[in-house]
VMD Tcl script that builds the backbone (N, CA, C; Angstrom):
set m [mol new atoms 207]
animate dup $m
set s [atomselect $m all]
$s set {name element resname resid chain x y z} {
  {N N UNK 1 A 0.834 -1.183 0.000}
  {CA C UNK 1 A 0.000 0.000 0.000}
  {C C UNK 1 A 0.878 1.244 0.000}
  {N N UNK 2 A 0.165 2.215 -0.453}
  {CA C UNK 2 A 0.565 3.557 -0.589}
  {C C UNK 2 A 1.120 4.608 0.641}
  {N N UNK 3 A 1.963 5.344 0.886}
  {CA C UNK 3 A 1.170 6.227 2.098}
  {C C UNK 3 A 0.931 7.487 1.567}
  {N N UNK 4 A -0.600 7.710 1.722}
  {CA C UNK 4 A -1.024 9.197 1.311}
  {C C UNK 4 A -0.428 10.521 1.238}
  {N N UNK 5 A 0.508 10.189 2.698}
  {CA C UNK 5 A 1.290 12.062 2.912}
  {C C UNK 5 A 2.285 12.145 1.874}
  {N N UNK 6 A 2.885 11.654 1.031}
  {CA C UNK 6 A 3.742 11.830 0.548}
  {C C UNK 6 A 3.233 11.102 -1.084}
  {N N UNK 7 A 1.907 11.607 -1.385}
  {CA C UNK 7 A 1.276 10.924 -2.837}
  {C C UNK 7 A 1.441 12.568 -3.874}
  {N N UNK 8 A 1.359 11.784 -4.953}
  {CA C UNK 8 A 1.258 12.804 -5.859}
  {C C UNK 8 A -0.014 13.220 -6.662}
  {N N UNK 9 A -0.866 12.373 -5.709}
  {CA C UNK 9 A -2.137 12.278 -6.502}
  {C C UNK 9 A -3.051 13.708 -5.791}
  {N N UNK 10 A -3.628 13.920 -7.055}
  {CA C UNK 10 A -5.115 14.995 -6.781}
  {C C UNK 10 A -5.758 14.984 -5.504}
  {N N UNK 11 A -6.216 16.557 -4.755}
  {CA C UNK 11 A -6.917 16.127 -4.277}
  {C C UNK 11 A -8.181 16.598 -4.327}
  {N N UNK 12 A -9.180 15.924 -4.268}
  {CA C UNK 12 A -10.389 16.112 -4.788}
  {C C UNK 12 A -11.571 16.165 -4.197}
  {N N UNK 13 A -11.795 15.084 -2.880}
  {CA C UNK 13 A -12.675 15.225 -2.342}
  {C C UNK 13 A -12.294 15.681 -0.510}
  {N N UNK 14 A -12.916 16.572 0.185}
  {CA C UNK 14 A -12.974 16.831 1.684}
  {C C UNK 14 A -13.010 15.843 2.795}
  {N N UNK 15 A -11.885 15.740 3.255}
  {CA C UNK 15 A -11.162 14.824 3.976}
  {C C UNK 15 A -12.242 14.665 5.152}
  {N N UNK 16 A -13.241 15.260 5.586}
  {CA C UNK 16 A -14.247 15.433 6.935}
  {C C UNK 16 A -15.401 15.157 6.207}
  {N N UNK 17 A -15.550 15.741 5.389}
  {CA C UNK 17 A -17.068 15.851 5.361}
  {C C UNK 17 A -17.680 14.877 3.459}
  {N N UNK 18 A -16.721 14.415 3.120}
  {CA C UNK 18 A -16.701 13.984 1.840}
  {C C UNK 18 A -17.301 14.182 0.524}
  {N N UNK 19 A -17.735 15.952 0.619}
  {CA C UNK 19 A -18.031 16.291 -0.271}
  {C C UNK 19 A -16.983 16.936 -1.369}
  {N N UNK 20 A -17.360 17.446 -2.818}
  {CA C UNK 20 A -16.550 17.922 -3.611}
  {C C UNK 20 A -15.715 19.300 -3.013}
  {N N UNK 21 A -14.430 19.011 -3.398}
  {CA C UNK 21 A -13.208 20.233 -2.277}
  {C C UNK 21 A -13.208 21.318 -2.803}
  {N N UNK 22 A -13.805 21.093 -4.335}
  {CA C UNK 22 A -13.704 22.609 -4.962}
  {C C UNK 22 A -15.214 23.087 -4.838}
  {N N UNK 23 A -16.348 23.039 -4.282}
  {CA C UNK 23 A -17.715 23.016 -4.448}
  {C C UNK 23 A -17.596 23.204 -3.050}
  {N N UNK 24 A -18.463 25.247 -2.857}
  {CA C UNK 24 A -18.767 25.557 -1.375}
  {C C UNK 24 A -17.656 25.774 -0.665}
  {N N UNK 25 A -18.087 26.243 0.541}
  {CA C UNK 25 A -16.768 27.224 1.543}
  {C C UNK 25 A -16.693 25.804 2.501}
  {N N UNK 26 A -15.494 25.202 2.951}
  {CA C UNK 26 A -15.287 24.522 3.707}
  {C C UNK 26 A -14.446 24.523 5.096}
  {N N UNK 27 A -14.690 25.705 5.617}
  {CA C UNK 27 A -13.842 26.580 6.853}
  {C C UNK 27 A -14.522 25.584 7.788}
  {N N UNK 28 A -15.174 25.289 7.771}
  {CA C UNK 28 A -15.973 24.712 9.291}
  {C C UNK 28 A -15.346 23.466 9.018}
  {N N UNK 29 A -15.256 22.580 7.968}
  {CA C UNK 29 A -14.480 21.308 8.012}
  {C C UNK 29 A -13.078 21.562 8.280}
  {N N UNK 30 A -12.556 22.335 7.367}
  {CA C UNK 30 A -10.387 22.778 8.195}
  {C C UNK 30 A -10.506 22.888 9.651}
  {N N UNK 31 A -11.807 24.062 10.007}
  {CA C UNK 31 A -11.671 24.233 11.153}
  {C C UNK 31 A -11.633 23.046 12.611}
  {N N UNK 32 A -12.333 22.181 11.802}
  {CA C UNK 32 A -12.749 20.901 12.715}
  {C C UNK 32 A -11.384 19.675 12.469}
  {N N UNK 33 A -10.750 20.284 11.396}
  {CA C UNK 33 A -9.754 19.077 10.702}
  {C C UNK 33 A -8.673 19.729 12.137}
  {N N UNK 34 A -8.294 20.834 12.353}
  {CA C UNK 34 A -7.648 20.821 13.591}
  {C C UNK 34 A -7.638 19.649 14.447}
  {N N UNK 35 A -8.597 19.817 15.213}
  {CA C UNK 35 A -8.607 19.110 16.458}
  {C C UNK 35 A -9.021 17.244 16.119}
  {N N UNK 36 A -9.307 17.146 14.714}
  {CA C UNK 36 A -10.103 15.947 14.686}
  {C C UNK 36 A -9.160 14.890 13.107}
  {N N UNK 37 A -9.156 13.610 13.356}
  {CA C UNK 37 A -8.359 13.237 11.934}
  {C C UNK 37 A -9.309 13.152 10.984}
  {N N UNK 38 A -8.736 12.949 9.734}
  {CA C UNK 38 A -9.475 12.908 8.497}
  {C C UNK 38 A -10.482 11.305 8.416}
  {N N UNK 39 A -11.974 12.000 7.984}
  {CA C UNK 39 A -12.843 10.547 7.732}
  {C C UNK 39 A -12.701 10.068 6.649}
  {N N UNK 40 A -12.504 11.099 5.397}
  {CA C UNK 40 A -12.950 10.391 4.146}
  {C C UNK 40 A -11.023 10.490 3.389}
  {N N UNK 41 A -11.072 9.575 2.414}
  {CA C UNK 41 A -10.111 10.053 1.707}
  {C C UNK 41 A -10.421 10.811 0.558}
  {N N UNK 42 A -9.071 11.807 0.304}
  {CA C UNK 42 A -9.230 13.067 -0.062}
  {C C UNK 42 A -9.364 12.573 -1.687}
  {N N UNK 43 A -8.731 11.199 -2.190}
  {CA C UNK 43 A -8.610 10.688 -3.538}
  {C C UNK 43 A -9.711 10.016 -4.405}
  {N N UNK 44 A -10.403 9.103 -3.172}
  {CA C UNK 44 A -11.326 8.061 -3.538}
  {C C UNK 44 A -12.657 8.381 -3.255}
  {N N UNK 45 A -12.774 9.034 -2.118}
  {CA C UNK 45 A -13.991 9.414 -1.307}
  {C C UNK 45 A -14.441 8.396 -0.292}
  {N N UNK 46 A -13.625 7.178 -0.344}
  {CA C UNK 46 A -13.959 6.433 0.655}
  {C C UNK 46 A -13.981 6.711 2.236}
  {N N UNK 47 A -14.868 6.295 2.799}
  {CA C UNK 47 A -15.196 6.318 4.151}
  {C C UNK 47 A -13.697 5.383 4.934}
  {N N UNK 48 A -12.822 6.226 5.833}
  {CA C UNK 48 A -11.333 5.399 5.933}
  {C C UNK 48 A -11.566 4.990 7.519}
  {N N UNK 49 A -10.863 3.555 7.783}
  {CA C UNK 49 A -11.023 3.465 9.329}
  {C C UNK 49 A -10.118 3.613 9.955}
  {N N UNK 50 A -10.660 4.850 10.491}
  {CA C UNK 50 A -10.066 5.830 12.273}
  {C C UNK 50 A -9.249 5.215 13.385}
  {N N UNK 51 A -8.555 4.999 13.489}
  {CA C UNK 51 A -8.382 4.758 14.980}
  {C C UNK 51 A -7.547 5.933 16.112}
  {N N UNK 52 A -7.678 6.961 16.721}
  {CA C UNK 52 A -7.495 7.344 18.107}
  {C C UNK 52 A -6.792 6.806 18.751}
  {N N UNK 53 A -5.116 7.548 18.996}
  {CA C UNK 53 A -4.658 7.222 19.936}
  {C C UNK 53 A -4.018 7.776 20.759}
  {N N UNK 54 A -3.581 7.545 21.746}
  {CA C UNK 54 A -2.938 8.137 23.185}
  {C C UNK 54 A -2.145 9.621 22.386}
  {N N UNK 55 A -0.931 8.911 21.379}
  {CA C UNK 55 A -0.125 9.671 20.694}
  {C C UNK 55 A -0.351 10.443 19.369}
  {N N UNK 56 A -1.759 10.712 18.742}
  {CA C UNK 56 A -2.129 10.669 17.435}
  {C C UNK 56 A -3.197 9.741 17.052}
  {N N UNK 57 A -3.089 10.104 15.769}
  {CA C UNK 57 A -4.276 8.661 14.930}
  {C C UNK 57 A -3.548 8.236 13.901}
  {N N UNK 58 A -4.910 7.076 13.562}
  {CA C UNK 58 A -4.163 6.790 11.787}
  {C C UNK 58 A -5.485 7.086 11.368}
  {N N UNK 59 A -5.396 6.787 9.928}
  {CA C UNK 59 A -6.509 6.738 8.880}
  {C C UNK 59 A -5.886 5.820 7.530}
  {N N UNK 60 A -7.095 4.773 7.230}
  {CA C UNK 60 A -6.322 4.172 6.299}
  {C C UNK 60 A -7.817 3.602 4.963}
  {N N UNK 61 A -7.492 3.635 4.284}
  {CA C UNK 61 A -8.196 3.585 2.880}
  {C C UNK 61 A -7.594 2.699 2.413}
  {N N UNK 62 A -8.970 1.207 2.238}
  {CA C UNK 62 A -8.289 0.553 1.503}
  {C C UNK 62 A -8.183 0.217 0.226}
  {N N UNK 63 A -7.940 1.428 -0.192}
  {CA C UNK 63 A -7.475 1.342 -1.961}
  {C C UNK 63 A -6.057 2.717 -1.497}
  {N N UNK 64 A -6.033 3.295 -1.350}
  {CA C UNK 64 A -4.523 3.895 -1.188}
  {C C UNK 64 A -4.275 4.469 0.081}
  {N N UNK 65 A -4.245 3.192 1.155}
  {CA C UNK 65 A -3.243 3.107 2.348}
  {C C UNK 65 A -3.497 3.951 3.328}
  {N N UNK 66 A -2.488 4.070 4.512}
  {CA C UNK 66 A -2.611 5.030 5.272}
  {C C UNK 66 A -1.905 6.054 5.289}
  {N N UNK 67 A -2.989 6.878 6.385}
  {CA C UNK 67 A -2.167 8.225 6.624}
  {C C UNK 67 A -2.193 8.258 8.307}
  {N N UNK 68 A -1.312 8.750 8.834}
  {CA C UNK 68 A -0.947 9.337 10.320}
  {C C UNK 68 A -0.471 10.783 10.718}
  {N N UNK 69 A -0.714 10.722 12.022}
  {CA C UNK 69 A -0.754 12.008 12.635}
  {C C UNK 69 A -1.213 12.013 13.895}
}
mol reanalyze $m
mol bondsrecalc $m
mol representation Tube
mol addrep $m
């Protein structure tokens, strides 16, 4: 698998809220992307599974991999 942070691919869809990234003001999702990790992937639009931890999270999509933080 891939890891996202370091892809060269497009990004296209809103990492929170999984709508189109260029379509509408999305301050309230950045704003929330602060404190919270990404649900959707930004490539596929898939719904990615979360996990929360002590030190960070991950997020991982399974068609192109994970991401951490």
């Amino acid at each position: 698998m891939t890891e996202l942070a370091g892809s060269a691919l497009a990004r296209r869809w809103c990492d929170r809220c999984g709508a189109d990234a260029a379509v509408g003001g999305h301050e309230a999702c950045a704003a929330a992307r602060a404190l919270e990790p990404p649900r959707f992937c930004t490539h596929c639009r898939r719904r990615m599974k979360v996990q929360v931890l002590p030190v960070g999270w991950s997020a991982v999509c399974v068609e192109h991999g994970e991401l951490r933080g």
